[in-house]
SEGUNU-588708 format. One line per field, with one value per atom (N, C-alpha, C, CB): residue number from 1; residue in one letter; x, y, z. Coordinates in steps of 0.001 Angstrom, whole numbers, always signed. Glycine has a CB too. Example, Ala and Ser with C-alpha at 12.3 -4.5 7.8 and 13.67 -1.06 7.14 Angstrom:
% SEGUNU-588708
num (1_1_1_1_2_2_2_2) .
residu (A_A_A_A_S_S_S_S) .
c1 (+13190_+12300_+13200_+11308_+12850_+13670_+12900_+14084) .
c2 (-5690_-4500_-3300_-4473_-2250_-1060_+30_-598) .
c3 (+7800_+7800_+7800_+9046_+7080_+7140_+7870_+5725) .
***
This chain:
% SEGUNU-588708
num (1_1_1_1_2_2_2_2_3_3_3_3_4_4_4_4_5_5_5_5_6_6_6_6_7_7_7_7_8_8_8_8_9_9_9_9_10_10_10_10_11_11_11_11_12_12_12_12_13_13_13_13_14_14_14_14_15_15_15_15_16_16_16_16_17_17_17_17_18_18_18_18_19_19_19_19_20_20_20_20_21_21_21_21_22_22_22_22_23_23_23_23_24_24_24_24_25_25_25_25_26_26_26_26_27_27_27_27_28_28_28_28_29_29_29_29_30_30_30_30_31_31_31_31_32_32_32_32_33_33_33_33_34_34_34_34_35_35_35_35_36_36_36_36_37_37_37_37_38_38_38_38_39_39_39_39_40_40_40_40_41_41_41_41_42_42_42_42_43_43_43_43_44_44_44_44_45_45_45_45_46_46_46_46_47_47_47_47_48_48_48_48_49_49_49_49_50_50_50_50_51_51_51_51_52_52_52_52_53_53_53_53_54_54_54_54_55_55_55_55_56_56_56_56_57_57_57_57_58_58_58_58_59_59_59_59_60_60_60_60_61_61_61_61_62_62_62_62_63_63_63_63_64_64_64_64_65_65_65_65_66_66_66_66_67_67_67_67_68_68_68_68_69_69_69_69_70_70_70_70_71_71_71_71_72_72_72_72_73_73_73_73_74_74_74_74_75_75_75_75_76_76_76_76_77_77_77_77_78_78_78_78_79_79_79_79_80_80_80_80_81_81_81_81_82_82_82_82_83_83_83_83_84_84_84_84_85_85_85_85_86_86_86_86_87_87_87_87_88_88_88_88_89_89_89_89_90_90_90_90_91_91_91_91_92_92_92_92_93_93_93_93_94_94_94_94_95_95_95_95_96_96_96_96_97_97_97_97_98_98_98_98_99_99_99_99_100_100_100_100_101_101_101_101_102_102_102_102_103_103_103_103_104_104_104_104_105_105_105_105_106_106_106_106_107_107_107_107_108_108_108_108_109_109_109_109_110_110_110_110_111_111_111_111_112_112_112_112_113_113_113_113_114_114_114_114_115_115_115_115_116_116_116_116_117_117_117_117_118_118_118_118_119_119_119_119_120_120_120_120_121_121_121_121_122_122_122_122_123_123_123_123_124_124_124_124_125_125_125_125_126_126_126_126_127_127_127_127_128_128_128_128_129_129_129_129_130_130_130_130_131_131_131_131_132_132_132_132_133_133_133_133_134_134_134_134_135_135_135_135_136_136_136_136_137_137_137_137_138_138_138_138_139_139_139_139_140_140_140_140_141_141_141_141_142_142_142_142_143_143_143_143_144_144_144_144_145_145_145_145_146_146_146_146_147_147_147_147_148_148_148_148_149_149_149_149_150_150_150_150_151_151_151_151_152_152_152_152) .
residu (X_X_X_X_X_X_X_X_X_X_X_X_X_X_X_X_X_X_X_X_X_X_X_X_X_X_X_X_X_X_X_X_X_X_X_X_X_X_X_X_X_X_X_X_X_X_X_X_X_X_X_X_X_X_X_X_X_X_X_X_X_X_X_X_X_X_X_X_X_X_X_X_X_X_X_X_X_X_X_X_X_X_X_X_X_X_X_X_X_X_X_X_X_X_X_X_X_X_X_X_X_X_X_X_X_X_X_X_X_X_X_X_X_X_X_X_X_X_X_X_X_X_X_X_X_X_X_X_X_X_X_X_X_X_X_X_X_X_X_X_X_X_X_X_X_X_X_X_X_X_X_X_X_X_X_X_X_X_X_X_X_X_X_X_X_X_X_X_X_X_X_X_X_X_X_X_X_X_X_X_X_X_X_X_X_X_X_X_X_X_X_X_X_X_X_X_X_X_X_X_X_X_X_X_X_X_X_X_X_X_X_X_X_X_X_X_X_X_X_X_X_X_X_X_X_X_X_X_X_X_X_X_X_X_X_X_X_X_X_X_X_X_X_X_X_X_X_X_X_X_X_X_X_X_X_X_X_X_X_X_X_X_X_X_X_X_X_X_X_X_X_X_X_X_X_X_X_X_X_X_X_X_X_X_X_X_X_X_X_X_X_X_X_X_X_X_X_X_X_X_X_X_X_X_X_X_X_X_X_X_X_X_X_X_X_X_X_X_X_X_X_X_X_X_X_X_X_X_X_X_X_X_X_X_X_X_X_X_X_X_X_X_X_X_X_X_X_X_X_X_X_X_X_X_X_X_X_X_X_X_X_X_X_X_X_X_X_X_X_X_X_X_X_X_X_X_X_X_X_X_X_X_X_X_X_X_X_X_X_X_X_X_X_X_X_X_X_X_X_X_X_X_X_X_X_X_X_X_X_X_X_X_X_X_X_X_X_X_X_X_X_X_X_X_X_X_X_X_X_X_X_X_X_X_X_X_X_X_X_X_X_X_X_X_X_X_X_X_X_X_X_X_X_X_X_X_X_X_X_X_X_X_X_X_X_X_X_X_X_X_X_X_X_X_X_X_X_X_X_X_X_X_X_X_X_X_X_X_X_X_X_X_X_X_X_X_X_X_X_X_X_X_X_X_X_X_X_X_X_X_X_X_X_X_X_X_X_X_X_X_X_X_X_X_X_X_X_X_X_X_X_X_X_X_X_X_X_X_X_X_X_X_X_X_X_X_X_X_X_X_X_X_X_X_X_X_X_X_X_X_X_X_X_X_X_X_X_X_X_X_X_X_X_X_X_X_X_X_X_X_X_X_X_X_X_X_X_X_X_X_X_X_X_X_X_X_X_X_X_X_X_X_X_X_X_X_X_X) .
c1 (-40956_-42063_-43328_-42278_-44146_-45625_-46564_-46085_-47958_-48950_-49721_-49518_-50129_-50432_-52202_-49028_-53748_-54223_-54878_-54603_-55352_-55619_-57203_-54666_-58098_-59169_-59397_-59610_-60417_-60887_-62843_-59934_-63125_-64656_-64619_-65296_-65360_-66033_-67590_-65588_-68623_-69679_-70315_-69672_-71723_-72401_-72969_-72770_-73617_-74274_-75491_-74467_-76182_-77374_-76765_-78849_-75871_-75166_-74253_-74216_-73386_-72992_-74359_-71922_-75501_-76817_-76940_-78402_-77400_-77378_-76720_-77226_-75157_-74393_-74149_-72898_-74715_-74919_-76318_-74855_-77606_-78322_-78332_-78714_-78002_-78124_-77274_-78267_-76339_-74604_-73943_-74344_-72540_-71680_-72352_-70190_-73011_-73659_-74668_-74637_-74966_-75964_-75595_-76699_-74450_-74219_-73307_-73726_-73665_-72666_-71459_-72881_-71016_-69610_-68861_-69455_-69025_-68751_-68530_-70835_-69042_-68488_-67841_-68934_-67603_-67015_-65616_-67465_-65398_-64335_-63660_-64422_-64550_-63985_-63244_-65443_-64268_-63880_-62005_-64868_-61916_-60405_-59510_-60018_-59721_-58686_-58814_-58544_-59550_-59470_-59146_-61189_-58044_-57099_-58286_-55300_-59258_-60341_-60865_-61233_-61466_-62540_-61792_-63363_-60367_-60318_-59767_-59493_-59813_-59840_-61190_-59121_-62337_-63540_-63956_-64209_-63422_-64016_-63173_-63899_-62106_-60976_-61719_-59195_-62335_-63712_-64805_-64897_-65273_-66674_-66026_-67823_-65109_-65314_-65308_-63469_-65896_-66050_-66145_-67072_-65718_-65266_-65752_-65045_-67553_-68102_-68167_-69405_-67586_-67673_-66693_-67160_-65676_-64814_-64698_-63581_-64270_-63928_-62539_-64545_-62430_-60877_-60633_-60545_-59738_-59298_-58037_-58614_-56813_-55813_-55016_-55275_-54345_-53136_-51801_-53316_-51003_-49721_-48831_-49546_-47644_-46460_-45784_-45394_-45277_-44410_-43561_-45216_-42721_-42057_-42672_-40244_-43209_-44222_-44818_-44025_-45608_-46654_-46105_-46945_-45206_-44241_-44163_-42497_-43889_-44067_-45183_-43188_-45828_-47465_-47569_-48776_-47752_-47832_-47174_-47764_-45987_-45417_-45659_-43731_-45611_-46578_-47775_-46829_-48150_-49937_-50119_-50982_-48979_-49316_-48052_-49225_-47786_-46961_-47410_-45324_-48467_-49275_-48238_-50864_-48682_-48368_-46712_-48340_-47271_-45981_-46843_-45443_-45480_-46256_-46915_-45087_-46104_-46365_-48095_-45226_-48689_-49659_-50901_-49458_-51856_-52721_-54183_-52494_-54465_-55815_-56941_-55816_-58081_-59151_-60648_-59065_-60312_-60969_-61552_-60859_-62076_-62078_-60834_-63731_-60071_-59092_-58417_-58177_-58387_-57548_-55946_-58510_-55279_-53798_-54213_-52199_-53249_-53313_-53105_-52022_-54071_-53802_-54750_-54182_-54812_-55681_-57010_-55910_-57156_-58288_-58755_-58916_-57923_-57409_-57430_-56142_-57553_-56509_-56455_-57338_-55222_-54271_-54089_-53184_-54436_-54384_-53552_-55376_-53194_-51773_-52480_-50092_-52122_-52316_-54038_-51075_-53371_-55217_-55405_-55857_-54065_-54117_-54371_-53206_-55028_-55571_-54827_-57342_-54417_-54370_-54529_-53628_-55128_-55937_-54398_-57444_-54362_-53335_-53778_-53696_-52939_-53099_-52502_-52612_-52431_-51553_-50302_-51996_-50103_-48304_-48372_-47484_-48068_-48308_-49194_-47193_-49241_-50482_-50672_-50239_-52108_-53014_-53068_-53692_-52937_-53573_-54580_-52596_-55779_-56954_-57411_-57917_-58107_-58793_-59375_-60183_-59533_-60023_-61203_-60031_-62014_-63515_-63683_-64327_-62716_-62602_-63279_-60836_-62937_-63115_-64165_-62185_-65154_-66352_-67203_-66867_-68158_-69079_-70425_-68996_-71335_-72343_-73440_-71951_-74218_-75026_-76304_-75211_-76612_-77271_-76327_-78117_-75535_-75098_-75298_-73504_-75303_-75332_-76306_-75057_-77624_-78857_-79455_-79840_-78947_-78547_-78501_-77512_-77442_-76214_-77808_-73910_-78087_-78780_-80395_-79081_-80985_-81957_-81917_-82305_-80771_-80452_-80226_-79583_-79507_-78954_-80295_-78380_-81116_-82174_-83554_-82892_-83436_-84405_-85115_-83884_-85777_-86421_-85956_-86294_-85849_-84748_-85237_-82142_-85590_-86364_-85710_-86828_-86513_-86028_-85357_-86785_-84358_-83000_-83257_-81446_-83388_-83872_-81576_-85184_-81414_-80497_-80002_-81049_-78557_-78171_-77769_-76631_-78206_-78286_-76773_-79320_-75874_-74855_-73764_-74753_-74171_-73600_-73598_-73410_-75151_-75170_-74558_-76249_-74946_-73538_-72311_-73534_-71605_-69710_-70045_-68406_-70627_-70501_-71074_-70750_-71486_-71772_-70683_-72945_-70180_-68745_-67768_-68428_-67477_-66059_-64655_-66061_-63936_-63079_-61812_-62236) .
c2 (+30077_+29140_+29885_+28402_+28937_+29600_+29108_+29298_+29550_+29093_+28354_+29963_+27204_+27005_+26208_+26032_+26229_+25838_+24150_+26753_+23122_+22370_+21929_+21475_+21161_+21460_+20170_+22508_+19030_+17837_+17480_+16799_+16758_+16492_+15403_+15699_+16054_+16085_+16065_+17009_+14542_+14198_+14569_+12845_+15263_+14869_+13476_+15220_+13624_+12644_+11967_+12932_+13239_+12374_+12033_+13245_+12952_+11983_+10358_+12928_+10414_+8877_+8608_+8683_+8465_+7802_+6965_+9278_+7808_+7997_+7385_+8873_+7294_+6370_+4889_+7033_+4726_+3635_+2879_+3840_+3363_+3127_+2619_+3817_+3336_+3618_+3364_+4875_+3180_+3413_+4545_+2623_+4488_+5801_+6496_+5587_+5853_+7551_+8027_+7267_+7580_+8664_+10123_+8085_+10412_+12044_+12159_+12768_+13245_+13560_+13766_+14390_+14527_+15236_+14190_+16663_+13173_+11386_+10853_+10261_+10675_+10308_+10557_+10236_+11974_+12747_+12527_+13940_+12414_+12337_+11196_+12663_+9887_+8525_+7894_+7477_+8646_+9121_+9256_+11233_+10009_+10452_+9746_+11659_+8729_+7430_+6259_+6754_+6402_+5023_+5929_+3829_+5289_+5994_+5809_+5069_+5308_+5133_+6167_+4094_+6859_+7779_+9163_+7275_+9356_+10667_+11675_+10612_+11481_+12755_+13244_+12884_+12188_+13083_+13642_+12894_+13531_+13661_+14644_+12292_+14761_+16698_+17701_+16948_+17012_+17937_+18412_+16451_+17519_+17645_+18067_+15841_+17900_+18227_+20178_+17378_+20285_+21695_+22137_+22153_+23474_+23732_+23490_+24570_+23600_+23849_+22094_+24919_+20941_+19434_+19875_+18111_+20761_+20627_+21544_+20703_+21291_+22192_+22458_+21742_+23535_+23899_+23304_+25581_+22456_+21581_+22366_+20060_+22532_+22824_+23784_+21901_+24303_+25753_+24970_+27992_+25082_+24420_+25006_+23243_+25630_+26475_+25171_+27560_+25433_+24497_+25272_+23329_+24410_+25420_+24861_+25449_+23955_+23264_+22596_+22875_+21864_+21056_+19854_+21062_+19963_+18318_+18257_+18139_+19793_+19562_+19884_+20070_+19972_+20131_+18923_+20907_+17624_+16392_+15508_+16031_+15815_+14897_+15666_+14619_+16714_+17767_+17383_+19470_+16917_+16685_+15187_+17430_+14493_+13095_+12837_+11941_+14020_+13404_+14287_+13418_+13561_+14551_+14841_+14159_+15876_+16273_+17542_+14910_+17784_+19195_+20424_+19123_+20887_+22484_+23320_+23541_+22900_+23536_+23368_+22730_+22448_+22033_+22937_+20414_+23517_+24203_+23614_+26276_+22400_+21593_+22410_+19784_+22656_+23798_+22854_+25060_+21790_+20625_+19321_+20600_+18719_+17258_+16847_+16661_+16378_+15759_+14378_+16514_+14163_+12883_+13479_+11546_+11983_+12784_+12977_+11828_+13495_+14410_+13346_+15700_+13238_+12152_+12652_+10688_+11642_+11612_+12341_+10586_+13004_+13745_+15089_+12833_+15244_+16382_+17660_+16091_+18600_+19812_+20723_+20722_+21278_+22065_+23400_+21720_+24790_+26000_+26948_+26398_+27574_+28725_+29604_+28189_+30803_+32154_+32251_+32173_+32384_+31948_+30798_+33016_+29525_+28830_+27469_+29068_+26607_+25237_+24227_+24852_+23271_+21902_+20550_+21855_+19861_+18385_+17539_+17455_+16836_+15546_+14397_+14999_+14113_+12748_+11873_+12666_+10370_+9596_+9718_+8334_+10350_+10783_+12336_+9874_+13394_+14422_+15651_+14721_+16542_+17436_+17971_+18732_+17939_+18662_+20191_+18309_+21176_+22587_+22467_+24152_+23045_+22824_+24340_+22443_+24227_+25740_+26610_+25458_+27885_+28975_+28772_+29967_+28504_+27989_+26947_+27397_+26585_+25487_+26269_+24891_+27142_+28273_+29003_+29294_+29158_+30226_+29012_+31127_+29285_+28958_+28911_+29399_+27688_+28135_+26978_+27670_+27814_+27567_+26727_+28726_+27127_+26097_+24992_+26469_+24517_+23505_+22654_+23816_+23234_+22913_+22520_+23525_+23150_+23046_+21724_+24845_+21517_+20480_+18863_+20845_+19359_+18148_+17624_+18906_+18691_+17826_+17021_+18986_+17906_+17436_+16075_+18452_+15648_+14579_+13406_+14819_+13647_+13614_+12567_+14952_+13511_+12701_+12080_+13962_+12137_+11765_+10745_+11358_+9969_+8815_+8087_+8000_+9025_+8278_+9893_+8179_+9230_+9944_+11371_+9274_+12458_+13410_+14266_+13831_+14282_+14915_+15903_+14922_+16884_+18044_+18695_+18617_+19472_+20253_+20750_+21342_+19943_+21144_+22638_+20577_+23536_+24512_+25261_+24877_+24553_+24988_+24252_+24214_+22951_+23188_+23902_+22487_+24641_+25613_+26770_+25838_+27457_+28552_+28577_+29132_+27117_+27163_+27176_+25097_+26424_+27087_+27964_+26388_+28855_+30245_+31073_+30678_+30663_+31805_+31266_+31840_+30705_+30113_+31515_+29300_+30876_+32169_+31935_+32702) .
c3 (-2018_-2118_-2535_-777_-2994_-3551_-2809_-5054_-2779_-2398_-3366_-1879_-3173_-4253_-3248_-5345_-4171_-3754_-3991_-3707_-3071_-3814_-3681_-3684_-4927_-4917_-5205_-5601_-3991_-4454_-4359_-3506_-4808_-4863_-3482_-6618_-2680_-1620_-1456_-1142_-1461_-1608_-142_-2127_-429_+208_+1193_-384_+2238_+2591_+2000_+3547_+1074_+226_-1037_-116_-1601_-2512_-2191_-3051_-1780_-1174_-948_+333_-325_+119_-1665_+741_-2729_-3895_-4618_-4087_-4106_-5153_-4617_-5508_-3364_-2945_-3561_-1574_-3236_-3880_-5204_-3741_-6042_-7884_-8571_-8437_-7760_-8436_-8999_-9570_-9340_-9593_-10560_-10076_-11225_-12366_-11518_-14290_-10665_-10229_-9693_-9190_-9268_-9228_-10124_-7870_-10794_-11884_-11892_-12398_-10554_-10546_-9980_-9680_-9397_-8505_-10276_-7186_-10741_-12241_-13149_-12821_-13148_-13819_-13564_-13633_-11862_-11378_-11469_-10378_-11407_-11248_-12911_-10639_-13617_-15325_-15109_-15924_-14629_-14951_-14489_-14530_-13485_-13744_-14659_-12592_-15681_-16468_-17928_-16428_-18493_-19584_-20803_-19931_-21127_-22082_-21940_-21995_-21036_-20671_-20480_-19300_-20020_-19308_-20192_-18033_-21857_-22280_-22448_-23423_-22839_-22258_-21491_-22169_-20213_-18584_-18262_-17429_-18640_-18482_-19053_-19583_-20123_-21357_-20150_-22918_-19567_-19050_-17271_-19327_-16671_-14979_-15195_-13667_-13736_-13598_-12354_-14232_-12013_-10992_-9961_-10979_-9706_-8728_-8546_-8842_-9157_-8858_-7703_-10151_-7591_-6296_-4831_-6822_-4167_-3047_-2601_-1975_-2264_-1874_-538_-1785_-662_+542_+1653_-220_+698_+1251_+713_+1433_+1336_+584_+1162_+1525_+122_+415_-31_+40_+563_-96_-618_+1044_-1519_-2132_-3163_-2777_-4088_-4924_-6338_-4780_-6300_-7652_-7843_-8472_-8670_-9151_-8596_-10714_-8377_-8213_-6916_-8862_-6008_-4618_-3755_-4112_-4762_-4141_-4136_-4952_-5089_-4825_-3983_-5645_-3386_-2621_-963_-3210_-1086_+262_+340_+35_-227_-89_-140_-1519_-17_+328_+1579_-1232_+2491_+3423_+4664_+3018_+5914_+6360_+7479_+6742_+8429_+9248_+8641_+10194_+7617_+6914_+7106_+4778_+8157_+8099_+6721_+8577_+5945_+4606_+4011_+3500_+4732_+4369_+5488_+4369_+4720_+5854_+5060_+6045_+5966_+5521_+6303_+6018_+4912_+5065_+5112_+3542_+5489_+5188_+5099_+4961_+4643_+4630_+3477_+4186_+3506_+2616_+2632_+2646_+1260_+1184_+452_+49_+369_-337_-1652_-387_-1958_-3176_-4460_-3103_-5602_-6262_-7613_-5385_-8337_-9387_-9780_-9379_-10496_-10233_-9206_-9953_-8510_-7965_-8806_-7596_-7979_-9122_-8006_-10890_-8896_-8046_-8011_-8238_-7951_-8381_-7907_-8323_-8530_-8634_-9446_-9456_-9041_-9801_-10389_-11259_-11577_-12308_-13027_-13523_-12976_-13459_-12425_-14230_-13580_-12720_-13414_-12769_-13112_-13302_-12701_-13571_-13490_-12919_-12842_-14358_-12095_-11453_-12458_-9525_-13110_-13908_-13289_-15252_-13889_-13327_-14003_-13268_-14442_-14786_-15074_-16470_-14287_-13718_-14327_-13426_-14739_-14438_-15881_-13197_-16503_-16783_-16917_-16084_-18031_-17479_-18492_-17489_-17079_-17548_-18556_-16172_-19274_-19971_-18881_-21122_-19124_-18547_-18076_-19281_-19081_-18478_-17424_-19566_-17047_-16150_-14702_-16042_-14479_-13192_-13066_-13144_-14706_-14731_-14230_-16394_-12930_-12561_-13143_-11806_-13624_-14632_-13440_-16816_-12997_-12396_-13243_-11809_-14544_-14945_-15309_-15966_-15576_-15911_-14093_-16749_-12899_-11872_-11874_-11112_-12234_-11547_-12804_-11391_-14305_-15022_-14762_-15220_-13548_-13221_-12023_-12184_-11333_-10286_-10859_-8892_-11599_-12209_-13151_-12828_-13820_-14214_-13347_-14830_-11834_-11053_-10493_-10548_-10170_-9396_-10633_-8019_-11708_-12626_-11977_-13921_-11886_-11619_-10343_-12745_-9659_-8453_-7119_-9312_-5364_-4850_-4610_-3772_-4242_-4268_-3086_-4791_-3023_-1894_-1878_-2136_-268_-389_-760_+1478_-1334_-1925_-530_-3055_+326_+1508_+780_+2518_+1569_+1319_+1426_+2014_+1873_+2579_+943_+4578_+525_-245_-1599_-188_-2038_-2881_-2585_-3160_-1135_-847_-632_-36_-552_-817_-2657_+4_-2939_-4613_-5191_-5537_-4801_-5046_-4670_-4369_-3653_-2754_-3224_-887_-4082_-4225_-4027_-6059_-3248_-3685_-4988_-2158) .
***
């Protein structure tokens, strides 16, 4: 068996505040993500998601992409070591092994490009400034700029 890791977008409390308010475009990486279940939109939105939109949820031995998905939607498996807040494993997801990533489609997986993993802090600091344009200003938890700075 392998380890394999899995990585989902996990909102803030001032974001949800935010997408309640304003609606889903108002945080970028909440859109980006919701992008990839509607078959119109999600070869753009595989283009545009990026790493730091996610957090590492869970490590799951499995023997593949195929049993990472059915392990990650059947709780209480040892195989499963939740690091996290998590839902099952589904759409928009992604899944990581070695140095490689792939996003969960609705008919099975995605390998995403290399750049998928380089962290670009302006495109972050981008995402939030757009993020809050004309709309009041959220002080930034600090805690979630340092899990995306530390990613391991």
């Amino acid at each position: 068996m392998k380890k394999f890791k899995v990585y989902q977008v996990n909102l803030t409390r001032p974001e949800n505040d935010r997408i309640n308010e304003y609606g889903h475009n108002a945080v970028g990486r909440h859109r980006r993500n919701i992008d990839l279940h509607f078959k119109s939109k999600a070869e753009l939105a595989k283009s545009n998601i990026r790493y730091q939109d996610y957090n590492h949820v869970a490590d799951i031995m499995a023997e593949d992409l195929e049993d990472v998905f059915g392990k990650g939607n059947a709780w209480n498996n040892p195989d499963v070591k939740i690091l996290g807040a998590m839902h099952s494993v589904s759409v928009g997801d992604v899944v990581g092994y070695e140095d490689a990533f792939y996003l969960v489609e609705n008919y099975g997986f995605y390998k995403l490009p290399d750049s998928f993993y380089k962290f670009d802090r302006g495109l972050y600091e981008a995402d939030w400034e757009r993020d809050t344009e004309e709309q009041p200003k959220y002080n930034v938890d600090q805690r979630l700029i340092n899990q995306v700075e530390n990613r391991d």
